[in-house]
N, C-alpha and C positions, 0 to 999 in steps of 0.2 A: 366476865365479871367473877363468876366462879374459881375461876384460875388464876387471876388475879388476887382473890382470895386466901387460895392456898397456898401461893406462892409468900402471901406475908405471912401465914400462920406457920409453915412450915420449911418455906425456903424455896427453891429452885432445886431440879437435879443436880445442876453445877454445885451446888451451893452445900449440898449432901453430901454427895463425892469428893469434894475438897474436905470437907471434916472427918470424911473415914480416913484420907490420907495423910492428914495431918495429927490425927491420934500417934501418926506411927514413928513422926517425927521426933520426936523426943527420946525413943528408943534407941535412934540412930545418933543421935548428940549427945546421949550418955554412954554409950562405948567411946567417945573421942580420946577421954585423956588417955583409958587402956591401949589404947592402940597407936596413937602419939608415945609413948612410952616402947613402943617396941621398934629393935632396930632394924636395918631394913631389911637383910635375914631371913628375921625373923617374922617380918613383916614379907615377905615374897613367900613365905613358906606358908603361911597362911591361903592361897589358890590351891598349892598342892591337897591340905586340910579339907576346905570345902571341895574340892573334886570326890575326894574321897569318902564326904559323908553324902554326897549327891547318891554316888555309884551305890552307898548302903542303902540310898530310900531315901536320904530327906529330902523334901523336895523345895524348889526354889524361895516362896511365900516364906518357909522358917526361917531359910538362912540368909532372909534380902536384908536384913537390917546390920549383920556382921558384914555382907557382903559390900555394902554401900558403904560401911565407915570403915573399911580396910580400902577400897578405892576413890574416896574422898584424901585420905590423909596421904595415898601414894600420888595423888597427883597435885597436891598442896607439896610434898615432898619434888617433885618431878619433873611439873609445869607450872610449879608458883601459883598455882590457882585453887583457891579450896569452894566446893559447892555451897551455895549460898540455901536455906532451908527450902526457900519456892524451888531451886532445880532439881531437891530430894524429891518434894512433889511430881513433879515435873515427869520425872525417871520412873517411879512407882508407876505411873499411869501409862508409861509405855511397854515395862515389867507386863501392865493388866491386857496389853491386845488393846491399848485405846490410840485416840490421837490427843495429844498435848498441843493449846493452843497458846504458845508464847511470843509476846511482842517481840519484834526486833530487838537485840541488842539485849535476850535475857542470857546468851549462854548455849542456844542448843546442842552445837556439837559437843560444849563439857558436859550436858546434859545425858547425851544417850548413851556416854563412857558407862556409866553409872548400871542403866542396864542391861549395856552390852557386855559387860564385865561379868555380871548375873548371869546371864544365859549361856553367854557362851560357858561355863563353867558343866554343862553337860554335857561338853566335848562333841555336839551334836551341830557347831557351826552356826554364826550369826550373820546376816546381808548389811552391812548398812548399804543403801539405795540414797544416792544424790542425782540430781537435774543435770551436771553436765562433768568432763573429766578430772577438769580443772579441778572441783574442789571436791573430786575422788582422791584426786593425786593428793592436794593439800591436805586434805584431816586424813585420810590414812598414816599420810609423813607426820605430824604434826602429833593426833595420838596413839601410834606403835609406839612410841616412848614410853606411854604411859603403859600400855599392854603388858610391852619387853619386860619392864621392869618389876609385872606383875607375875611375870613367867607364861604368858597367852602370843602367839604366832597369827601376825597380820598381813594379810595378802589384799592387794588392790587388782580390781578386772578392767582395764585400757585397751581401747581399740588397738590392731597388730599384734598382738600377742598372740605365740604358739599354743601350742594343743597342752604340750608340756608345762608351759607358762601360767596355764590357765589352771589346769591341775592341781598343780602346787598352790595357788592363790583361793581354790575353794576346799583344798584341805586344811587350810589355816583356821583358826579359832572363831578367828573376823576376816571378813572380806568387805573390802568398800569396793562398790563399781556404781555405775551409771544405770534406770532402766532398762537401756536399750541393750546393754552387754550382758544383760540377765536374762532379758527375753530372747534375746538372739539365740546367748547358747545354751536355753533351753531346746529352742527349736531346731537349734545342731544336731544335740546331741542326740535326737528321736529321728538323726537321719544316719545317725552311724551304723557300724554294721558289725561291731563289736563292743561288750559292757568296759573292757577295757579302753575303749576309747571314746569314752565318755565324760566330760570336765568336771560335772556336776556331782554332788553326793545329793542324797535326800534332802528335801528342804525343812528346815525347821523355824527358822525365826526373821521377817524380817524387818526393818526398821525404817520407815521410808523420811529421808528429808528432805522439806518442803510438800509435804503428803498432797495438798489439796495442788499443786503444779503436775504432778507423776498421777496422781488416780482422778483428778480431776478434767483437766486440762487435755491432756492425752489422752485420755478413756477412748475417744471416738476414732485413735488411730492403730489401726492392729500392726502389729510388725511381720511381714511377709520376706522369705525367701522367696524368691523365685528364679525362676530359669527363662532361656528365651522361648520367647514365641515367633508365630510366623510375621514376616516385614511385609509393612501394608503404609511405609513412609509414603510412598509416593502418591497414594490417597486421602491422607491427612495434607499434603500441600494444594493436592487439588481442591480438595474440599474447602480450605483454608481461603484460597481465591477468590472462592464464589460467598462461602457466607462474609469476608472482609466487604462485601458489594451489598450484601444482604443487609449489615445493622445500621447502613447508612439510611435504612428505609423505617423510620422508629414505627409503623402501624404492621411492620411483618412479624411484633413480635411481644408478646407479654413479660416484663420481670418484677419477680416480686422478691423487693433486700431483704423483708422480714424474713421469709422463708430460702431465702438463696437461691431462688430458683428460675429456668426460663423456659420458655414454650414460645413454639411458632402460632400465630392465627391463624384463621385460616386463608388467610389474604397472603400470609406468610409461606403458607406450606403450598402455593400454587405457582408462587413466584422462586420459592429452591428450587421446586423443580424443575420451571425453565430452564434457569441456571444450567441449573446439572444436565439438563440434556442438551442447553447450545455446546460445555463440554464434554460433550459425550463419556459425562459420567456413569448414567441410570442403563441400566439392563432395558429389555422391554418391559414395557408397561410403568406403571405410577410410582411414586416415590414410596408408598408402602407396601407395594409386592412382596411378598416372602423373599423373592433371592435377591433385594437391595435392601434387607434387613443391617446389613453394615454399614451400607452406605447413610443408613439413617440414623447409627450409633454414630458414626462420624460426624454428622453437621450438628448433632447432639452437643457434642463433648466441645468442637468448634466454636458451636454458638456460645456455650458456658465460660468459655475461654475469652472472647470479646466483651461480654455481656457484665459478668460476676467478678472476674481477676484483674486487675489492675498492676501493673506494674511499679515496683517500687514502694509497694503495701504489701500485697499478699504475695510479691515475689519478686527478685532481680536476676538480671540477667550479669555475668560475671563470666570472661574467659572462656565465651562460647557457649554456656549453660546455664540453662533454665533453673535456678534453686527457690527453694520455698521458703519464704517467710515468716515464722511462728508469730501467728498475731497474739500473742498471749504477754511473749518474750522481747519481741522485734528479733531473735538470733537468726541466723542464716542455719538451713536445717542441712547441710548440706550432704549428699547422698540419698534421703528422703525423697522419694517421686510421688508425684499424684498416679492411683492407679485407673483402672476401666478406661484409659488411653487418654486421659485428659492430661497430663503432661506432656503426649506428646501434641496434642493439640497446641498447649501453649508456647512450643517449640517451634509450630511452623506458624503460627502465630506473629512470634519473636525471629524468623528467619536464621534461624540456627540448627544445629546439625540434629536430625531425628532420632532418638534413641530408639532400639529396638523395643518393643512390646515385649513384656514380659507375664510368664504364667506362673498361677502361684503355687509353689512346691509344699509349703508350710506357712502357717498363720496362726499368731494368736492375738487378741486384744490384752492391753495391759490390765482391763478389768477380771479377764481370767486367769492370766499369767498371777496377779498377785493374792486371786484368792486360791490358790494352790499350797501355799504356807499354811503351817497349821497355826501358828502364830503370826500375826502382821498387827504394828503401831506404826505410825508416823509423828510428824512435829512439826510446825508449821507457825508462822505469823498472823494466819488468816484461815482460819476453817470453820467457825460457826455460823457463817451465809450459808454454809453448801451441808450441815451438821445433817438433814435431813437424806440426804443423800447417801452421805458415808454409812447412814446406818440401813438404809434399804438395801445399797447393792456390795457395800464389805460388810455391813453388821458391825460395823465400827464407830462407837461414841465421840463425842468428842467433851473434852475438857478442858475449861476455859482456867489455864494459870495464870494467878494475881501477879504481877509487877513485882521485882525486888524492890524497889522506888517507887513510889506515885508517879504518874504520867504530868509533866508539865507542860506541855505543847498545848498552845491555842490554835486551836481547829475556825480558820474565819467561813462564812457562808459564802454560797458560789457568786459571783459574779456571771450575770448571763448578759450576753449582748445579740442588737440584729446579727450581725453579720462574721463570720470568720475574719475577715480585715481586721476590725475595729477591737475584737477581743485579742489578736496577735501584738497591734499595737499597745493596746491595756499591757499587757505580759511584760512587753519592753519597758515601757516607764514605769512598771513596778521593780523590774529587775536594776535600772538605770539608781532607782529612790533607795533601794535595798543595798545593796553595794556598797553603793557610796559610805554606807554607814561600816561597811569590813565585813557584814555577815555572810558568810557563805550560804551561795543558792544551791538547791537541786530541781532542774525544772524536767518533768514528767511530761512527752510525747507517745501518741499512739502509735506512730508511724517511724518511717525512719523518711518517707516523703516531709514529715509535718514536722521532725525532730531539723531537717536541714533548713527547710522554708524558715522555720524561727533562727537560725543560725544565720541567714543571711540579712534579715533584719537588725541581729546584734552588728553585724558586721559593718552594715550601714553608719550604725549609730558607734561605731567604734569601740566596742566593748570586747573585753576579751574576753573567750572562753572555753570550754572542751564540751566534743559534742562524742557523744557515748551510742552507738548505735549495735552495741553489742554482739561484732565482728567476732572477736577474737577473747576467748574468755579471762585469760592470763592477764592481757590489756588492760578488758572489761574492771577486773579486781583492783589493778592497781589504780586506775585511772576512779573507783567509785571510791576507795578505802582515804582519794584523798581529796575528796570532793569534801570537809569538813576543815581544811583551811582559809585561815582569812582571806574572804573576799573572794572565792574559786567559785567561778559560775560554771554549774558542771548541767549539759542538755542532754537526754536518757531516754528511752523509751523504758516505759513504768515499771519493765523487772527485770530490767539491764543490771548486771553486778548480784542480783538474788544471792545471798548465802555471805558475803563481804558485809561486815560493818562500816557505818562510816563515822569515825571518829573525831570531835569536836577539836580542831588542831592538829589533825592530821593522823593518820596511823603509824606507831611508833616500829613496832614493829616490819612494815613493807619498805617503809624509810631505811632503817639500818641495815634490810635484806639490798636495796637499792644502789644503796652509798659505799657498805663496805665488802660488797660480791668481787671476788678477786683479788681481796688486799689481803696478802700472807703477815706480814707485819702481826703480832698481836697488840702492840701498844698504839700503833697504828688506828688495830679496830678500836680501840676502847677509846680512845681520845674522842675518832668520830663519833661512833655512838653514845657517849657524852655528850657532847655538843646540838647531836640528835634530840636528844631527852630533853636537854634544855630550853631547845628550841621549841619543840611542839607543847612543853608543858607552858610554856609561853603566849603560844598562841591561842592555845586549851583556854586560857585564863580572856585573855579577848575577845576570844569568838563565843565566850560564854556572857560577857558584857552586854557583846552588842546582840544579843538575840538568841546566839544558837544556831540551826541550821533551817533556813528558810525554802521551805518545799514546794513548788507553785506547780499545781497540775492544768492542764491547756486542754484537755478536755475530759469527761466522764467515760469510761468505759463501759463494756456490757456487763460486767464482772463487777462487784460491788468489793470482792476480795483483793480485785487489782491495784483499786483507789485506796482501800486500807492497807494495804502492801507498800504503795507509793506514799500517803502520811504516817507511815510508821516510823520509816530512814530518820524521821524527825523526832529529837524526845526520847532518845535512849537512856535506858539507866538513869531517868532524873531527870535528866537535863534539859535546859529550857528548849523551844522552836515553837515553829509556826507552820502552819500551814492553807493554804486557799487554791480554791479548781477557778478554772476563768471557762466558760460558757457561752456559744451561740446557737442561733436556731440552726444555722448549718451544720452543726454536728452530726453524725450518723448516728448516734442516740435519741436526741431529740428528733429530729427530722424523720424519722422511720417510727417514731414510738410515740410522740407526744407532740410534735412540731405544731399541730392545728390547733390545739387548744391553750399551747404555750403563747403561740403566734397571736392569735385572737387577744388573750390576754394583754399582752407586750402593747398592741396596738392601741386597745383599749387608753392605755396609760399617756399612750401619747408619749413614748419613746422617741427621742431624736438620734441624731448618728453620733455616735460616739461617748452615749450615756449606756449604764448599766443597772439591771435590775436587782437590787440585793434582797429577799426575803428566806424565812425559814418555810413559806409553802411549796417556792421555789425548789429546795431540796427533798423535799419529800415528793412532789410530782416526778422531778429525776429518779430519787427510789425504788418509784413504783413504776417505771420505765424499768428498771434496772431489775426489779424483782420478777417482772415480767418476761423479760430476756432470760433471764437467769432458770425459770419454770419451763418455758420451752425448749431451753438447751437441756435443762434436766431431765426432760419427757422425750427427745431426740436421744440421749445416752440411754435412757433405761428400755426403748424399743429396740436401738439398736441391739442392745446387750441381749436380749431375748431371744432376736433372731440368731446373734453368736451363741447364744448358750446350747442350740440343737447343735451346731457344727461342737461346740465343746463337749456335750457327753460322746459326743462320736469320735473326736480328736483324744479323748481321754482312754474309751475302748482299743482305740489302733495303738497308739502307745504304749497302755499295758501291755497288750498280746505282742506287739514289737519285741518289749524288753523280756520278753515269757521266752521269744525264738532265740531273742541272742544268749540269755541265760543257757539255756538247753543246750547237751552235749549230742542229742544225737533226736534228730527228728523224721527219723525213720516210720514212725509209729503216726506223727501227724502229716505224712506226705501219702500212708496207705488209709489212712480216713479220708483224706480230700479225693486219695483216688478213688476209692469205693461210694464216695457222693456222688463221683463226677458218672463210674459206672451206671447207678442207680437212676440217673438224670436221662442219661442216653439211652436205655433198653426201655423205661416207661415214656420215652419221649414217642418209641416207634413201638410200640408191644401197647396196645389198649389195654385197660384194666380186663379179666376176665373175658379172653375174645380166644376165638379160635386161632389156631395158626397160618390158614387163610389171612385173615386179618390184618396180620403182621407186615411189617414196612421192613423186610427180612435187608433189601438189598439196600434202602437208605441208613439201617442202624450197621450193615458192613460198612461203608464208607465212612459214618463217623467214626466207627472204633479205629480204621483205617489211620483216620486224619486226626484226631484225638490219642489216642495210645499207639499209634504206630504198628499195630499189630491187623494180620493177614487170618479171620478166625470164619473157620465155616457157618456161618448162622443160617443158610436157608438149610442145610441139612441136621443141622442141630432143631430146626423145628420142625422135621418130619417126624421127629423120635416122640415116641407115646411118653405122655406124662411129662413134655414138657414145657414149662411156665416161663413168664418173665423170673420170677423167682430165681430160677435154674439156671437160664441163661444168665445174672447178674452173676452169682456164683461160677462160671464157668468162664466167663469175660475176666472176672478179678484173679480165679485161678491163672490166666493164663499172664492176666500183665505182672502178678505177683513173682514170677516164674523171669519173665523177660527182665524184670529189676532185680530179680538176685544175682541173673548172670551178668546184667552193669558190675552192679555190685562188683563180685567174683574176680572183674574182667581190671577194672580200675582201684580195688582195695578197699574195704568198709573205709579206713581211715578216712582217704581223699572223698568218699562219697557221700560220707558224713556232712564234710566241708563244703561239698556243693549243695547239696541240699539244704545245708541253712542259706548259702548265699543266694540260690534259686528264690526259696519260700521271701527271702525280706526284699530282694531286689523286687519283685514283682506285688511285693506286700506295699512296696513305695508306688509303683508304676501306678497300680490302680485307686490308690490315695492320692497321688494326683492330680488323675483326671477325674474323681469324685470332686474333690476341691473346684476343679474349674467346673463340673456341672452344678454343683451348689451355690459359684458363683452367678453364672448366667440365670440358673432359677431365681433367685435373691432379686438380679437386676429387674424382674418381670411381675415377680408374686403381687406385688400390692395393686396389679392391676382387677384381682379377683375380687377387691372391694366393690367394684360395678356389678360383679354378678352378684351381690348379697353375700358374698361369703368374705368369712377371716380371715385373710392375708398369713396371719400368722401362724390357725390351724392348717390351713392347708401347704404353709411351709414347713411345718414339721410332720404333716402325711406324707407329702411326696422326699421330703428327706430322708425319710425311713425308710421309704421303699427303694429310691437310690440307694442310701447304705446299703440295703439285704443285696440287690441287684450283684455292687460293687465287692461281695464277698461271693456269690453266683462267681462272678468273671475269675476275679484272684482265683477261684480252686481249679478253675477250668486251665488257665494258662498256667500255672503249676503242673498239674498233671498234665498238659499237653508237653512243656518244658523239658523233665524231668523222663517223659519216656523217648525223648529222641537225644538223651546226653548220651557222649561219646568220649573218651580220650582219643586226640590225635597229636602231631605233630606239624603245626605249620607257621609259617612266618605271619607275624603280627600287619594289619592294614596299614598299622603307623609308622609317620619317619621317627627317626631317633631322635628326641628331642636333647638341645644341652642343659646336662643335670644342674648348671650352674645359676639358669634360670628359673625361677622359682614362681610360679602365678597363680592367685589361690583363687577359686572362682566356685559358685554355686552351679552341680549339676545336675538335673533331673535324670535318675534314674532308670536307665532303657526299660522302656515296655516292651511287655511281650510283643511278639507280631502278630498279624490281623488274624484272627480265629476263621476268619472265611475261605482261607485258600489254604490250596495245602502246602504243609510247611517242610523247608527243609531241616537236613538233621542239627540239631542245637548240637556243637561241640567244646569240650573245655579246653581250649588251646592252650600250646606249649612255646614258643619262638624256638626256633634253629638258632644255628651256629652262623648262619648268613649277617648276622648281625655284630659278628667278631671284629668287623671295620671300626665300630664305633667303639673299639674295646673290648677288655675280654671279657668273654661274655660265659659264666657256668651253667650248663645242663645239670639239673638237681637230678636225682632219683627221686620216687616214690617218698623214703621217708623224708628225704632234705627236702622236699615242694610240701608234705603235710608240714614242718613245723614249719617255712615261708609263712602258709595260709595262718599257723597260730600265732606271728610274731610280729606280722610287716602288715603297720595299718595301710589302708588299700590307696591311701594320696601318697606314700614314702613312696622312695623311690625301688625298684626291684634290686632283690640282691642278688642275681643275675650279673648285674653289671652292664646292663643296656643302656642305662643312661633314662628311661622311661618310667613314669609310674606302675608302682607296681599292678592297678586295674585295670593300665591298657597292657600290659606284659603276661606273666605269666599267672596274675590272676584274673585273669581277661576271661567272661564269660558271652559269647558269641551263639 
């Protein structure tokens, strides 16, 4: 009541925040004619001006209002399009670090011109971030025009792109790329082994479009390198076998949709077992013994696989391979795998070839990934459902931008019916009724099962149409942008085409790109595209008669963002449409969330087959189904996020101290601290505090220094001497290895031992970050079982991850200093055959670990290749200084300049 209150007496937040921003408008519309008045010169030289009073101090907030109407009138000049007052708002509030909530069809991309033009002006680089490549590639092409002719340099980041490629494309002003090409080669780049070979500069600003798709939608998915693991296909099929026998038996097994989740009974776990030991799968003893701890992750991941994934929902099978589904999207995710071996589960599931298991080398979630910018806004169609969210875990507002036009689109109430039959049929005779009249449909599916089921119904009924399953994005655009001609019945999963307009009469634009692609003629082109114009303003003028674009969504989503996503496409800029969701109790919404009291109701009324219930209580019970989903997928994001955030101050630590070693020209000084930690470790390991020299464990701390430093040092006669301590002897253990690494030194050149020594410290700086990674993982998969003993789950996964860290820096020093004191130069021919330079295969690899610290090791050497290798060409033996600048100049994937034909890490910078 209260808030209500306030809100008449003084407004809304939104409502606040649009009036500071619109104070500022008028500022920006009275510089037009000055700046309409100047030529274009003079007008380009105006970037060079504002850079230069940036670099003096002033800072963006002064200069946003010149800034804004110097790139308003250059792209009114450029791209024919001048910003209408709502996209000035618009831009200011992505300027501020917010997100802008704009209807479909207000402008976004001419929108973020605005304050990406802004920012980038402190030469400090701006991201725009889009949902797929497609319309990376497009609005990069589309406006660099406008940039170029501002005097700012536009780089787009697309999958296959070289090192070099990439470079050049994030030293550019702006850079558009995709998520997943941003988080990727972040997590490259914190694997390379030189600052020179790293794509990325500092991050400074980024801009996300379709914000709530990228930090919402995906929040739950981290992006993982990985490398292989060990192959255990052949127990994912056996396994595969037996529970296929198992879910034919529905009392072996509990699943609950809300939760996603299944478990065996215990009528269940008596009867796997059988199973498994008539095929003598089970070790001795019972199905949860310690050493069939796998075997019991496997019927796990198995069961989840029959149970929860559905084929042709949450995933299809294509050309031998298992891909994933985006139930958000409907897209095919393709190269995306389920990890913890559930993919390969659904592999041998689907009787298809087993991918290797993979371990993960590197990981981030895109919720940390993008609060790493010191600046981040987004733009979006739909982000005031999830408003609550953006500002707990980015600290990110949202603001709801007014329409250039009033909204005219009649929003109709749901139609709910018994049965999925009977509402499919509904669908049809409203599509059949609507048509007829010339109005272009767009009918919104969840699935891409549920987008063809209604296409063979039209079929039936002889209707023509296009079914949009959002394959192929290029497709995707052109096949949505012409979903707004007369009479085009176009079938979609609900954010198929995302980021494309659909335009009432066709898109003029994709038309002309269509018709006249390869016609060199120019009178040619203009004839057509004349005729183009004519055409669609034609139809523009009909399709506006008969209604507009009629939206018919087939069922409610969990996402209340999705549904307003999908009646947005309707009712752009003004223009008339309609919109109505069709409803049964068999939806996976209802049915899971409200089906029993919907149902009751329904009955109540004395529903018959092929009637529909229309009320507005009706939509609001959906709502709160909806809101419901919505709070629990919230409260799944924001635990996850907590558990990632201990792996993220820890992933944040390893990659500063990373970028600390590659910086560094010489780490000679942090290789004799690790050693002298690793001394001080092993004399107090065997030397008791304060104890006589009795005491002493004289002949086990020989053998470590032995097998640890390499070194042959008298210690039980070193403690027959009066006066001597552990003290003493750490001092005289360090004297002596300090002695043995000068003469390395000496022997191979500080130059070159400089060189190993960084590659030693980072290679093994990886080695043991990735096997922390997969222990943090396997902890993860287990901790919430501490909830039964009374404890936190979450405290005690950030106890025991701390202690792993500390451990994980224990080990790194130890195999460092062990490393490091058995290097050697020698001269020997490489393990590898020659490979041909001509093929090129870029693959993720895990970093050799060190070897096992238990046995004793032999001598680690920097190998050189011989001349044995002159068959495959000719091959040059460097000296001394030709191999030091190799190591400064050839990243370690080129090839060797040598001439072996091999890269250069397994050649001559091969560390063995």
């Amino acid at each position: 009541m209260f808030a209500r209150l306030a809100r008449a007496l003084f407004g809304s937040a939104n409502d606040r925040s649009l009036k500071a921003y619109q104070r500022r408008v008028p500022e920006i519309n009275a510089l037009e004619p000055t700046v309409q008045g100047l030529s274009d010169e003079q007008l380009q030289h105006k970037t060079i001006e504002f850079k230069e009073r940036v670099a003096q101090g002033e800072t963006l907030d002064k200069l946003l209002p010149e800034a804004f109407a110097v790139c308003r009138e250059a792209s009114r000049r450029v791209l024919g399009k001048r910003h209408f007052d709502v996209q000035l708002i618009g831009a200011m509030v992505l300027h501020d670090g917010r997100i802008a909530e704009m209807r479909t069809g207000e402008g976004k991309t001419l929108v973020a011109t605005l304050a990406v033009y802004l920012n980038a002006l402190s030469g400090k680089g701006v991201h725009v971030v889009t949902v797929n490549d497609y319309l990376a590639r497009r609005d990069a092409e589309e406006m660099s025009v406008l940039y170029s002719f501002l005097g700012l340099t536009t780089g787009v980041i697309i999958p296959n792109l070289g090192d070099e490629e990439r470079r050049e494309a994030y030293a550019a002003d702006i850079t558009y790329g995709t998520n997943n090409e941003f988080g990727f080669d972040y997590l490259r780049d914190n694997m390379k082994y030189s600052l020179g070979d790293m794509v990325q500069r500092p991050f400074n600003h980024a801009i996300v479009d379709e914000v709530d798709s990228i930090l919402i939608d995906e929040a739950r998915t981290p992006l993982i390198i990985s490398g292989p693991a060990d192959d255990s296909s052949d127990l994912y099929r056996t396994v595969d076998a037996v529970v296929a026998k198992l879910v034919l038996e529905p009392e072996a097994y509990d699943k609950d949709e809300k939760l996603r989740s299944v478990t065996l009974t215990e009528a269940g776990s008596h009867r796997i077992e059988e199973l498994l030991n008539q095929d003598s799968v089970l070790q001795e003893g019972g199905l949860y013994d310690i050493h069939n701890v796998a075997v019991v992750h496997h019927v796990q991941q198995s069961l989840r696989a029959y149970t929860l994934f559905t084929r042709d929902v949450d995933y299809i099978v294509r050309d031998g391979k298992v891909i994933i589904i985006d139930e958000f999207t409907g897209r095919m995710m393709d190269g995306r795998r389920y990890s913890d071996g559930l993919h390969q589960a659904l592999e041998a599931k689907e009787h298809v070839e087993i991918q290797q298991e993979n371990q993960t080398l590197a990981s981030i979630t895109f919720q940390n990934y993008f609060r790493l910018y010191p600046k981040l806004s987004g733009m979006t169609g739909t982000a005031m459902t999830e408003a609550d969210e953006f500002a707990e875990i980015y600290n990110l507002t949202v603001v709801e931008i007014p329409t250039n036009r009033a909204v005219k689109r009649i929003d109709t109430d749901d139609e709910v019916y018994l049965t999925a039959g009977e509402k499919y049929n509904a669908v049809a005779d409203l599509i059949q009724e609507v048509s007829a009249k010339g109005q272009p449909i767009l009918v919104g599916t969840t699935s891409i099962e549920r987008s063809e089921y209604l296409s063979s119904i039209l079929d039936q009924r002889g209707i023509k149409h296009s079914v949009l399953n959002a394959r192929h994005h290029e497709k995707e655009a052109s096949i949505i942008a012409q979903a707004g001609a007369p009479g085009a019945i176009t079938i979609a999963t609900n954010m198929a085409g995302r980021g494309t307009d659909i335009k009432l009469g066709g898109n003029i634009e994709m038309l002309i790109h269509a018709y006249t692609d390869g016609i060199e003629d120019d009178a040619e082109r203009a004839r057509i595209t004349e005729e183009i114009r004519a055409a669609v303003e034609a139809n523009h003028g009909a399709v506006h008669e008969s209604g507009g674009l009629y939206v018919i969504g087939t069922e409610r989503h969990e996402s209340r963002r999705v549904d307003n996503q999908l009646r947005g496409r309707s009712g752009r800029q003004g223009d008339p449409g309609n919109s109505r969701f069709f409803l049964s109790l068999e939806d996976d919404l209802i049915r899971i969330f409200s089906g029993d009291r919907m149902g009751a109701m329904m009955q109540k009324m004395g529903l018959k087959e092929g009637e529909a219930i229309v009320h507005p209580w009706l939509n609001k019970a959906v709502e709160k189904a909806q809101k419901r989903v919505e709070a629990r997928n919230f409260d799944m994001r924001k635990n996850t996020l907590k558990y990632d955030d201990v792996m993220n101050d820890q992933r944040k630590e390893v990659y500063s101290q990373r970028k600390e070693y590659m910086s560094s020209e010489d780490l000679s000084g942090v290789i004799a601290e690790l050693r002298l930690h690793t001394v001080e470790d092993l004399v107090h390991a065997h030397i008791p505090e304060k104890s006589f020299a009795e005491a002493w464990d004289t002949a086990g701390l020989t053998a470590e220094i032995s097998r640890v430093l390499n070194l042959e040092l008298p210690i039980a006669d070193w403690a027959k001497e009066d006066g001597m301590d552990a003290d003493s002897v750490i001092e005289r253990v360090e004297a002596e290895a300090q002695k043995a690494q000068a003469a390395r030194t000496a022997n191979m050149g500080p130059d070159l031992m400089r060189m190993i020594e960084k590659q030693v410290v980072l290679t093994t700086f990886d080695a043991v970050w990735k096997e922390h990674l997969h222990g943090l993982d396997q902890l993860r998969q287990g901790i919430g079982l501490r909830a039964y003993g009374q404890r936190d789950p979450l405290n005690e996964y950030k106890q025991e991850a701390f202690q792993m860290f500390t451990a994980m820096l224990d080990d790194m020093r130890l195999r460092v200093t062990q490393t490091m004191c058995r290097i050697q130069a020698v001269s020997e021919p490489p393990p590898y055959p020659v490979v041909d330079s001509s093929a090129h295969h870029e693959s993720f690899e895990a970093p050799p670990a060190a070897p096992a610290l238990t046995q004793p090791e032999p001598v680690v050497s920097f190998a050189a290749p011989q001349a044995q290798l002159a068959a495959a060409g000719s091959v040059n033996e460097p000296d001394a200084a030709t191999l030091q600048q190799w190591y400064e100049e050839t990243p370690r994937n080129a090839l060797c300049p040598c001439g072996s034909g091999q890269k250069f890490k397994h050649c001559h910078g091969r560390l063995v």
